[in-house]
DRENDO-1510 file (C-alpha; in Angstrom, 1 decimal, always signed):
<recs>
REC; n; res; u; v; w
REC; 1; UNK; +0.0; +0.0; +0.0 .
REC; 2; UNK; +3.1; +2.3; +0.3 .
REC; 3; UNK; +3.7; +4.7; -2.7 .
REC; 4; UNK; +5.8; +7.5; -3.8 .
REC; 5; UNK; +3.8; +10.0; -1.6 .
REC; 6; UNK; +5.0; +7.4; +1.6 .
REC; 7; UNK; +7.8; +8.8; +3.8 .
REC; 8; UNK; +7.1; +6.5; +6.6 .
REC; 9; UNK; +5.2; +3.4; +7.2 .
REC; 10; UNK; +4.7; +0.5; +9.8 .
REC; 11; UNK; +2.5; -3.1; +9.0 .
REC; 12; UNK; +1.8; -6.2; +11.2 .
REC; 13; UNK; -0.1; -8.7; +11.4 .
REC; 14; UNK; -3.1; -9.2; +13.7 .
REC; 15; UNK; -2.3; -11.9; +16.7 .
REC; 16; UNK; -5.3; -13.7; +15.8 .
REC; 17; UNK; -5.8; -12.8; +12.2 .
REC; 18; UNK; -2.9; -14.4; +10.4 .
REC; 19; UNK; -4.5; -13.2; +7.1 .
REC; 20; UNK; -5.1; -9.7; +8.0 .
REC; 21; UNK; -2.1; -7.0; +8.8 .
REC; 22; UNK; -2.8; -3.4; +10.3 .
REC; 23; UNK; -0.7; -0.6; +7.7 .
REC; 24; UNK; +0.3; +2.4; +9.2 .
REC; 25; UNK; +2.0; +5.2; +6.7 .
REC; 26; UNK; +2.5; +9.0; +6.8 .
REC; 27; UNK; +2.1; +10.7; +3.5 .
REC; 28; UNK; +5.1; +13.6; +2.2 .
REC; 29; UNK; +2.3; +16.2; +3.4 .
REC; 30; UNK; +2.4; +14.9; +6.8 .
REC; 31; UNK; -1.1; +13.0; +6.6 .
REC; 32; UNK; -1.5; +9.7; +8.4 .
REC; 33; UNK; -3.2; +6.8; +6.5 .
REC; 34; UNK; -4.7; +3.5; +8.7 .
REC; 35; UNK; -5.1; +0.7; +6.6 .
REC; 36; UNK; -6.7; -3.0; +7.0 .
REC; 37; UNK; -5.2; -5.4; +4.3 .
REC; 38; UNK; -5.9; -8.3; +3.1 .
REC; 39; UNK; -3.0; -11.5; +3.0 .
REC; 40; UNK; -2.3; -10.3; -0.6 .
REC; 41; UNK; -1.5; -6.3; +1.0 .
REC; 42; UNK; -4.8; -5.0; -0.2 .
REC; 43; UNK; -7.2; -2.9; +1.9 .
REC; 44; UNK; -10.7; -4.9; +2.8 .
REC; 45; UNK; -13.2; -4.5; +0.4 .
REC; 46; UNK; -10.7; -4.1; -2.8 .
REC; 47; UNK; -9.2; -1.4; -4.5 .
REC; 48; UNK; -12.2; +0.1; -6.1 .
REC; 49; UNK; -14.2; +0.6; -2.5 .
REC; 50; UNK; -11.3; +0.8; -0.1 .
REC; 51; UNK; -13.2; +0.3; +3.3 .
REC; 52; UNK; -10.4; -0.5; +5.1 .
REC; 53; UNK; -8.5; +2.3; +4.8 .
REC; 54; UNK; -9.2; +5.7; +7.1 .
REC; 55; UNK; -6.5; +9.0; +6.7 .
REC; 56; UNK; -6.2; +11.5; +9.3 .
REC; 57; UNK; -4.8; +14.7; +7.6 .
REC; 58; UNK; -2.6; +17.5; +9.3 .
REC; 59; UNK; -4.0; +21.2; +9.9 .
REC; 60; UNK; -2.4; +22.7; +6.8 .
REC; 61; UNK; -3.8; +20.1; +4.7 .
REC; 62; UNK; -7.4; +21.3; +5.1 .
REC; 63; UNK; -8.3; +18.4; +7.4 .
REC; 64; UNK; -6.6; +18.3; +10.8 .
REC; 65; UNK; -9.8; +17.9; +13.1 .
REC; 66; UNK; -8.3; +15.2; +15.1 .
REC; 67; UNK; -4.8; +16.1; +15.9 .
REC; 68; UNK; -4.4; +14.1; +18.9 .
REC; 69; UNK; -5.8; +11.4; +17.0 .
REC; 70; UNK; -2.8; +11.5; +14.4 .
REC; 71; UNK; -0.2; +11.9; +16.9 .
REC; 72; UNK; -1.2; +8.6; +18.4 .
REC; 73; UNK; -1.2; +6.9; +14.6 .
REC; 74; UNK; +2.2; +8.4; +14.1 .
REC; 75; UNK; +3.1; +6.8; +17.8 .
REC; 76; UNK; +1.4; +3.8; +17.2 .
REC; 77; UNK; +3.8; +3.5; +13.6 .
REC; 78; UNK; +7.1; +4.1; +15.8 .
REC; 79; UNK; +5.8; +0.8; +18.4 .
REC; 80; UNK; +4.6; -0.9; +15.2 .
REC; 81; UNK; +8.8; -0.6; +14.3 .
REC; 82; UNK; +9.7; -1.6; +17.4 .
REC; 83; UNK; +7.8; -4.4; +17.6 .
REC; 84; UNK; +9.0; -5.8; +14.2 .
REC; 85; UNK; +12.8; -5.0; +15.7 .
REC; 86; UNK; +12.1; -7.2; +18.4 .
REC; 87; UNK; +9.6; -9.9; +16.6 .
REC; 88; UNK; +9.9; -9.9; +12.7 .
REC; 89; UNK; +7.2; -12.7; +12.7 .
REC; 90; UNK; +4.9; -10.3; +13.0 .
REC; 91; UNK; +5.4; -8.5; +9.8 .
REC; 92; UNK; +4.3; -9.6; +6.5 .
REC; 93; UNK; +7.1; -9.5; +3.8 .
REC; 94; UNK; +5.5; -8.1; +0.5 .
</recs>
């Protein structure tokens, strides 16, 4: 799911849902993207009608309304890293 707007990103997969991996990137305009993909990387319910997939834009990008949300995403991307340091099993290889 990364692309050439990603300048940071985090995925692993769920304890009990081997087939399903939690995405975490941050766009080159700050935004923060939360994605739910599929075991082939693709967000539940296809490319066409992305229903897993949720962004949480910055201030200057128009959006912004839940700040504190974003700043938790962005920390929850950092522990998803550590995580995978500590427990590559965890993190799909695509």
């Amino acid at each position: 799911m990364s692309g050439k707007w990603t300048i940071d990103e985090a995925e692993r997969t769920g304890d009990m849902h081997p087939g399903k991996s939690l995405h975490v990137c941050q766009t080159a305009d700050g935004d923060i993207i939360l994605s739910i993909l599929d075991h082939d990387g693709m967000p539940i319910g296809g490319v066409q009608e992305p229903n897993g997939i949720i962004e949480f834009s910055t201030v200057s990008g128009g959006g912004g309304k839940s700040g504190r949300t974003r700043a938790a995403l962005v920390a929850l991307m950092h522990a998803m890293k550590e995580d995978a340091s500590e427990d590559p099993e965890g993190t799909p290889v695509r």
